[in-house]
VEXDREN-2710 file (C-alpha; in Angstrom, 1 decimal):
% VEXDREN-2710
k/r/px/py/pz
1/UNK/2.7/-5.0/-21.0
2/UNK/2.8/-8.9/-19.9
3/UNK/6.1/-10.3/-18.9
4/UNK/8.7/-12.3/-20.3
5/UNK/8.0/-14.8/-17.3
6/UNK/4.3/-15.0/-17.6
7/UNK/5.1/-15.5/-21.8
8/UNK/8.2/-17.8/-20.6
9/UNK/6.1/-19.9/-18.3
10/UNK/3.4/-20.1/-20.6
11/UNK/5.3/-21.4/-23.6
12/UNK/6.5/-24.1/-21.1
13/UNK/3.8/-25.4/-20.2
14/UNK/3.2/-25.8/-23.7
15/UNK/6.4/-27.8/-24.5
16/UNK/5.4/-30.2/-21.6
17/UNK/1.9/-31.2/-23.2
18/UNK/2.9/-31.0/-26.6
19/UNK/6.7/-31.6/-27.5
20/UNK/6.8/-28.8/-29.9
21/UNK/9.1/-25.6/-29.3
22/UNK/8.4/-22.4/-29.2
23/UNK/9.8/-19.3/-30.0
24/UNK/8.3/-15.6/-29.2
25/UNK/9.6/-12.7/-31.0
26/UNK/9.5/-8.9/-31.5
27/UNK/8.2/-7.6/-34.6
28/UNK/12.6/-7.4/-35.3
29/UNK/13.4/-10.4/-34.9
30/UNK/14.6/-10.3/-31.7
31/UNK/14.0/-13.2/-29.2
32/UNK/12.0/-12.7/-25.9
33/UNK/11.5/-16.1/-24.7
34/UNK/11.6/-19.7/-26.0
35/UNK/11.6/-23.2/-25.0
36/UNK/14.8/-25.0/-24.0
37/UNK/16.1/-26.6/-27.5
38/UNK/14.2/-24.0/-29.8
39/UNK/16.5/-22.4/-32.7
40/UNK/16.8/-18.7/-32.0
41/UNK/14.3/-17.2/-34.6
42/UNK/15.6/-15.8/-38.3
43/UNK/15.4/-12.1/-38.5
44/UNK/14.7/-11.8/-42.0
45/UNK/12.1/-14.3/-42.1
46/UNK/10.2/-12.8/-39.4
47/UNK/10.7/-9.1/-40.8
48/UNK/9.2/-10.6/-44.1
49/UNK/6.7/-12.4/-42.0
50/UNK/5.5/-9.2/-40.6
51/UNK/5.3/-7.3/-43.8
52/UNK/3.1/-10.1/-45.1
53/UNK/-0.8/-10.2/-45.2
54/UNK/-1.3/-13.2/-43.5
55/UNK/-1.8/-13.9/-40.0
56/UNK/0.2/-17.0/-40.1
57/UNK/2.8/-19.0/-42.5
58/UNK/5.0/-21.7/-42.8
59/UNK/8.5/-20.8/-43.3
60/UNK/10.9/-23.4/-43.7
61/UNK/8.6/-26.1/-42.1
62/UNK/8.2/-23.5/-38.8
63/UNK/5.0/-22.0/-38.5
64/UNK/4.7/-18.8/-37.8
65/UNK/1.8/-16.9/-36.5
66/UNK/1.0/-13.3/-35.7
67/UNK/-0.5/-12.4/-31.9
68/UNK/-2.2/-8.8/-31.3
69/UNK/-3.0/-6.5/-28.9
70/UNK/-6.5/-5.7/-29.7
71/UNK/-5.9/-4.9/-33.5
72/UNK/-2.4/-3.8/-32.6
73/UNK/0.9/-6.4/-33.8
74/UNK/2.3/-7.4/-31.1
75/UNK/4.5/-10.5/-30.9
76/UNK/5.6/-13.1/-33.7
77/UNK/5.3/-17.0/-32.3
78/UNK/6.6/-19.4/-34.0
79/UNK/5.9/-23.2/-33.8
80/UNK/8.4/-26.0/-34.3
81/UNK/7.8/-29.8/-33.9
82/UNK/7.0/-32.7/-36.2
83/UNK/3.6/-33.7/-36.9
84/UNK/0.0/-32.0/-38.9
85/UNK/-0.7/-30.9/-35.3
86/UNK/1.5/-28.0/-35.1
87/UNK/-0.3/-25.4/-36.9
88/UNK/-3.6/-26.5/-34.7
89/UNK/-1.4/-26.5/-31.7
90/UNK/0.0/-23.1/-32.3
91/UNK/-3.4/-21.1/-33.3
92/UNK/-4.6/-22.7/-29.6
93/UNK/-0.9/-20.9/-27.9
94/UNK/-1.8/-17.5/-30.2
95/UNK/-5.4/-17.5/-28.7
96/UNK/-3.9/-18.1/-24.9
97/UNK/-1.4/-15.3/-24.9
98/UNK/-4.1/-12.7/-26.9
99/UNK/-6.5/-13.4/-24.2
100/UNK/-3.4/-13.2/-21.3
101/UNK/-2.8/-10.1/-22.8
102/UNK/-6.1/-8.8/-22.3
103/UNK/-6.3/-9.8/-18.5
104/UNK/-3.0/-8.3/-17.8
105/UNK/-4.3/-5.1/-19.7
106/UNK/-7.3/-5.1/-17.7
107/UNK/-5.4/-5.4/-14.9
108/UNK/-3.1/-3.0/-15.4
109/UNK/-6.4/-0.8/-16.2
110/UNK/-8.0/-1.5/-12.7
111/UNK/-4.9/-0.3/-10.7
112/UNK/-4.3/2.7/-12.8
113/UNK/-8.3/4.1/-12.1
114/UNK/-8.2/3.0/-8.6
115/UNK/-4.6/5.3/-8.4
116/UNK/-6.4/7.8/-10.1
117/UNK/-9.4/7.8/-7.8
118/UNK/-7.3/7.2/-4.7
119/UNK/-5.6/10.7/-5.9
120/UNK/-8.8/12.7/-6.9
121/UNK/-7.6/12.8/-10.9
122/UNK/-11.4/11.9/-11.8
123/UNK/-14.3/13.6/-12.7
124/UNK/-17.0/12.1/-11.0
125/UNK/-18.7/11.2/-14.1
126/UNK/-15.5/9.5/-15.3
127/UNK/-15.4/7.2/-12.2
128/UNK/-18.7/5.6/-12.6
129/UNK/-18.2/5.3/-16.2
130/UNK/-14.8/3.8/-15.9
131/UNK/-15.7/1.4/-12.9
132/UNK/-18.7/-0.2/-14.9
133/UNK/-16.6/-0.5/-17.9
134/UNK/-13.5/-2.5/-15.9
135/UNK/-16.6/-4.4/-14.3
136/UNK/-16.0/-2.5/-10.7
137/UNK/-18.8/-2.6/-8.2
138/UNK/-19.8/0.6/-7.2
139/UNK/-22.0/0.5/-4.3
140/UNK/-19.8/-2.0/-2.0
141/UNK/-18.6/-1.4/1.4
142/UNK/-14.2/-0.6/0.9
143/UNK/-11.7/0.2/3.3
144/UNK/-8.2/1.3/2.4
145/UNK/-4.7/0.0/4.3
146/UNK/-1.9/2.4/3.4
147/UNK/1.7/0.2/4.6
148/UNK/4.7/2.3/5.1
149/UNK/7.9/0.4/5.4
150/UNK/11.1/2.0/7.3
151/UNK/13.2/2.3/4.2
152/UNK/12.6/3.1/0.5
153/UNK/9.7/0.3/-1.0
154/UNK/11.0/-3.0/-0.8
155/UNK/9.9/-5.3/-3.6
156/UNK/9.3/-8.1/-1.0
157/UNK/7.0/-6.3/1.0
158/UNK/4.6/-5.9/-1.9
159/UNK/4.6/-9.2/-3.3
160/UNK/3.9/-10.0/0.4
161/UNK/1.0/-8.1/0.1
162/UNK/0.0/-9.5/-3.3
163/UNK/0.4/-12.7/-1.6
164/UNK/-2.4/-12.3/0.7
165/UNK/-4.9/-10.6/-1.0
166/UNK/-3.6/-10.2/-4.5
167/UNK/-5.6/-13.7/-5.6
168/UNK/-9.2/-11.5/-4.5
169/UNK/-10.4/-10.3/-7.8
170/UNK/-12.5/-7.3/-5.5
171/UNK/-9.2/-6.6/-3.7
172/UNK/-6.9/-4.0/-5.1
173/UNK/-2.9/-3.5/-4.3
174/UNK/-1.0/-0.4/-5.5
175/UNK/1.4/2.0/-5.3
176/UNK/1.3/5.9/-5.4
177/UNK/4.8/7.2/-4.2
178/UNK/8.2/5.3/-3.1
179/UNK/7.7/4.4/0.2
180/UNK/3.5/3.5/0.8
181/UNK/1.7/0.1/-0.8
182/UNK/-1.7/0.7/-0.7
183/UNK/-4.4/-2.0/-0.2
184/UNK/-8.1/-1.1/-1.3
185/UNK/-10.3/-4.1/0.4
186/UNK/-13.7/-4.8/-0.3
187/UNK/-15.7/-5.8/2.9
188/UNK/-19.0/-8.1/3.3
189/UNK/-22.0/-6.7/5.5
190/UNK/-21.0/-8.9/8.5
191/UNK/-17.4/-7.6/8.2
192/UNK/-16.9/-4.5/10.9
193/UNK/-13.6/-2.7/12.4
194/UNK/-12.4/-6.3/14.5
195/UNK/-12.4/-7.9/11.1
196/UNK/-10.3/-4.6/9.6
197/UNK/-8.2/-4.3/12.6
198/UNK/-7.3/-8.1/12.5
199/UNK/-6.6/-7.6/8.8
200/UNK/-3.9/-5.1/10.0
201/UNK/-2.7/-7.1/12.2
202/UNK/-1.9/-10.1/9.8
203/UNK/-0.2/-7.3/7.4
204/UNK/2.3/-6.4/9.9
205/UNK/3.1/-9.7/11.3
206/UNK/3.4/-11.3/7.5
207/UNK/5.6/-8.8/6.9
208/UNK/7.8/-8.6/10.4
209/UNK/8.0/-12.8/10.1
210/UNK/8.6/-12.9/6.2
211/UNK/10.8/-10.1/5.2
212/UNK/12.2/-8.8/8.6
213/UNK/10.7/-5.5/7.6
214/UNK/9.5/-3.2/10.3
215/UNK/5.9/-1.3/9.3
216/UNK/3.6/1.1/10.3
217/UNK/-0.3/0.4/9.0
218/UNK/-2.9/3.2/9.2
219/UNK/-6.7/2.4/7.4
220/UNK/-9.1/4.7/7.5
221/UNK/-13.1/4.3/7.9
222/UNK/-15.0/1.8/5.3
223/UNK/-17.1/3.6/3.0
224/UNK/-19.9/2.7/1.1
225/UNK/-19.6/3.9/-2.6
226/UNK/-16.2/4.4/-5.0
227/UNK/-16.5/7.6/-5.0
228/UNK/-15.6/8.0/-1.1
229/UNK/-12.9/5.5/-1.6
230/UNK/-10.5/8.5/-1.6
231/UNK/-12.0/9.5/1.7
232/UNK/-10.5/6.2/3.0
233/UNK/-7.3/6.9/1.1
234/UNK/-6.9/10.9/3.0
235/UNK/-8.0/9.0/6.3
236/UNK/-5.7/6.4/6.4
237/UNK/-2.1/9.4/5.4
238/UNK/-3.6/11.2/8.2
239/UNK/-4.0/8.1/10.4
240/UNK/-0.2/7.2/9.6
241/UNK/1.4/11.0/10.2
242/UNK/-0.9/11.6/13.4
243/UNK/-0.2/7.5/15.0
244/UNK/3.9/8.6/14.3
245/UNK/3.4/11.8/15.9
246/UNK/1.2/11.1/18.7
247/UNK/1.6/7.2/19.4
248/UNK/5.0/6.1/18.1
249/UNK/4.9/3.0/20.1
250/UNK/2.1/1.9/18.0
251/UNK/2.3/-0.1/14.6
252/UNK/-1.3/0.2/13.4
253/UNK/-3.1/3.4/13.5
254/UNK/-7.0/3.6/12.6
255/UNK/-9.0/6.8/12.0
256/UNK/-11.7/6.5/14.3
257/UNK/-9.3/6.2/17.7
258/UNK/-6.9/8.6/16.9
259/UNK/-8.7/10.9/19.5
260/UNK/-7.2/14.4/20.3
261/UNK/-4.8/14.0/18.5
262/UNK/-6.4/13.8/14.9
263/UNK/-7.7/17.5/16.2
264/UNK/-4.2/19.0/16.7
265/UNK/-2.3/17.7/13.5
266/UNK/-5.1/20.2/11.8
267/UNK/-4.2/23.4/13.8
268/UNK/-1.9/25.5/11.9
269/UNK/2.0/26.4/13.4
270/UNK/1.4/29.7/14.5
271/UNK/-1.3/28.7/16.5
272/UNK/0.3/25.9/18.2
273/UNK/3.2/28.5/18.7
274/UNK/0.9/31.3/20.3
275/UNK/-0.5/28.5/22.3
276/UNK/2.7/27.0/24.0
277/UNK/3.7/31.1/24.4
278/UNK/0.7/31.5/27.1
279/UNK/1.2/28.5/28.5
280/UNK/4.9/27.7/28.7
281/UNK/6.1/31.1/28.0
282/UNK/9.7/30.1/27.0
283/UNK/10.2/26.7/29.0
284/UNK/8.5/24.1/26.6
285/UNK/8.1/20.7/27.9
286/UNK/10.6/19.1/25.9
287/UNK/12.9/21.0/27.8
288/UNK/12.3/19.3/30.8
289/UNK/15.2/16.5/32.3
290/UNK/14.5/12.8/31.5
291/UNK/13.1/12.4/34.9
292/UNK/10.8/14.9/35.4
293/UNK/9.5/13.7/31.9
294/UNK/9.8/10.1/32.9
295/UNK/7.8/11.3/36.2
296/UNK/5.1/13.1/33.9
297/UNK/4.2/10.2/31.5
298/UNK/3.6/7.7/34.1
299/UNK/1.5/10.2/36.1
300/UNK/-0.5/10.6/32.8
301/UNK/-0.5/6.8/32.5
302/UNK/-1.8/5.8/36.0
303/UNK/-4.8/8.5/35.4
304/UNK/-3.1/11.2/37.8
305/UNK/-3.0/8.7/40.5
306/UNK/-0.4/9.0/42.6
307/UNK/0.4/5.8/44.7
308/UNK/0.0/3.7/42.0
309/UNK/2.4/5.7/39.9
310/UNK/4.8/6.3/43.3
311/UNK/4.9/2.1/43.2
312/UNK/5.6/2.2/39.5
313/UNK/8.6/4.6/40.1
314/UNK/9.8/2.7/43.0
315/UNK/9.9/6.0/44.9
316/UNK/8.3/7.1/47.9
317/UNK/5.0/9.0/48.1
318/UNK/6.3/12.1/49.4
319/UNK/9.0/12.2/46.4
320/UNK/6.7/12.0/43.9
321/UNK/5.0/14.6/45.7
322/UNK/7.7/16.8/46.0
323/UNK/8.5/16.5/41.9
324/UNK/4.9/17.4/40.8
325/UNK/5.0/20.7/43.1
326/UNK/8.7/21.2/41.6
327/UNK/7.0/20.9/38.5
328/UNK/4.3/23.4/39.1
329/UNK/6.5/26.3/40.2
330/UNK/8.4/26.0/37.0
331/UNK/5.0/26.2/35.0
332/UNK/2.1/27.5/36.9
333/UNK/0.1/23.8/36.4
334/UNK/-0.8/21.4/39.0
335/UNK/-1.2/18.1/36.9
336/UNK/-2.6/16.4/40.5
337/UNK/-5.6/19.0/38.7
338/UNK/-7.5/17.9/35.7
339/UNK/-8.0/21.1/34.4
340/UNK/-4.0/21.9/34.6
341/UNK/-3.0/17.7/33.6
342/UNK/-5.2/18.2/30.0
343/UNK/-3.6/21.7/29.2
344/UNK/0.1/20.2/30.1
345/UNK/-0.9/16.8/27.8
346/UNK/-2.3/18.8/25.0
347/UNK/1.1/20.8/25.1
348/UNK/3.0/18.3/25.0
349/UNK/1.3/17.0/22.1
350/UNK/1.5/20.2/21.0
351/UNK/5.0/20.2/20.8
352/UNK/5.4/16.6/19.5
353/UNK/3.7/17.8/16.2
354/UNK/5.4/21.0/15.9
355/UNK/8.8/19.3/16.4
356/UNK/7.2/16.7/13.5
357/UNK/6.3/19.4/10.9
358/UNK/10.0/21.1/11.3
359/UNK/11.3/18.0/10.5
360/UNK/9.1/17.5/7.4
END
């Protein structure tokens, strides 16, 4: 359904270039919007109207006209002003808000197949069908942003969004649940991953200047056809979970770099459980003191080099020393050794997702 502002602004841009008022009306009489100095309309004249035949009439030296939704009654507009021009004047506003009707029908009909095929409600028949009729490409290289804000949706953050891309006809922006905004972009051949990642980039800054909101953005890979465009869709929710899981200091996740990660959000619990039972027995890593965990990140960070992460630390050699062999009677592993360094990472990953999906 078309707004009362679109219908408001419309009808006043009307008054400006004509002089005449208008009123737009339910089929009760009811008013929905009108010029500044229009009458409010008469309910039994427009109840009578709509009972009539005709498509428009002059009722007390208004004219009133009938506007449709396809072959459905819709609104009642009538037109007020002196001069013979008025009834030309107001056929002219009928035709303007039937056809604004349509494009926000259309509209509304785009984002509700792209929901449905970002949510796998379509036959695939149906969405080839449905994407030729709504004039959707079908064969075009896509990529889809989901946007996560902190809190519940806020309305800013979308029109944000709209902001920047809504004006792109190929572009589309919706919604599917109460706290993601979903952005399905259409990509030219010379457009690659920088272009996508840069795209990200001016989401979450827009967003972090405009409307103080902090975001995470996940996209996942471009695809080729609609059909995969779900793909994207399934990519991009695992991209999110997996980059708060695994990489919380990070504000954009993309599919293709989430790395081991994207491998352990798959495993099921009891795995990950029997796992971190052979390894860790029952001292888990997250039971470790802020310093010896403090001690193992920035071991991990300095690629198991220990002077550089000694300097980091501001301690000496020896101490740092002296913690990693701590470390390794109170687990078996020696992360100075490759072998033992992956195993402890993975665990601790490990234990970063199961402590996420309790949560969930």
């Amino acid at each position: 359904m078309i707004s009362s502002q679109v219908l408001q602004t419309t009808i006043d841009e009307l008054h400006q270039i004509t002089r005449l008022h208008f009123v737009i009306s339910d089929l009760d009489g009811n008013k929905i919007v009108k010029t500044e100095g229009a009458p409010e309309p008469t309910l039994i004249a427009v109840i009578q109207f709509v009972a009539s035949p005709a498509d428009s009439q002059v009722v007390s030296g208004s004219h009133y006209f009938k506007i449709y939704d396809e072959k459905e009654l819709e609104y009642i507009l009538i037109c007020e002003g002196p001069g013979e021009d008025a009834y030309t004047i107001g056929r002219i506003a009928v035709s303007q808000i039937q056809n604004l009707i349509l494009a926000y029908k259309e509209r509304y009909d785009r984002n509700n197949f792209i929901q449905n095929l970002i949510l796998d409600n379509l036959l695939l028949v149906d969405v080839y069908s449905r994407a030729k009729k709504l004039h959707i490409e079908t064969e075009v290289r896509r990529i889809v942003y989901l946007i996560e804000t902190a809190e519940e949706k806020d309305r800013t953050a979308i029109e944000i969004v709209k902001g920047l891309y809504g004006s792109r006809q190929k572009d589309f922006i919706t919604e599917v649940d109460e706290k993601n905004i979903i952005l399905v972009q259409e990509l030219k051949e010379d457009e690659d991953y920088d272009y996508v990642e840069h795209t990200a980039q001016t989401l979450r800054d827009m967003l972090n200047a405009e409307a103080m909101l902090k975001v995470h953005i996940a996209y996942g890979t471009i695809v080729n056809e609609i059909r995969q465009v779900s793909r994207s869709y399934k990519e991009a929710k695992m991209a999110l979970d997996v980059g708060k899981i695994f990489y919380a200091e990070k504000t954009i996740s993309a599919y293709n770099t989430l790395g081991i990660g994207r491998l352990i959000y798959q495993l099921p619990i009891p795995l990950c459980q029997m796992f971190m039972r052979e390894v860790f027995a029952d001292r888990l890593p997250d039971a470790f003191d802020e310093e010896t965990l403090t001690t193992i990140n920035k071991f991990f960070e300095n690629n198991l080099n220990v002077s550089e992460t000694a300097r980091q630390l501001y301690i000496h050699r020896n101490t740092l020393v002296y913690r990693l062999e701590k470390l390794e009677k109170s687990t078996g592993l020696d992360i100075r050794a490759f072998d033992d360094a992956l195993t402890f990472k993975i665990a601790m990953m490990v234990v970063s997702y199961m402590k996420y999906m309790e949560q969930q």
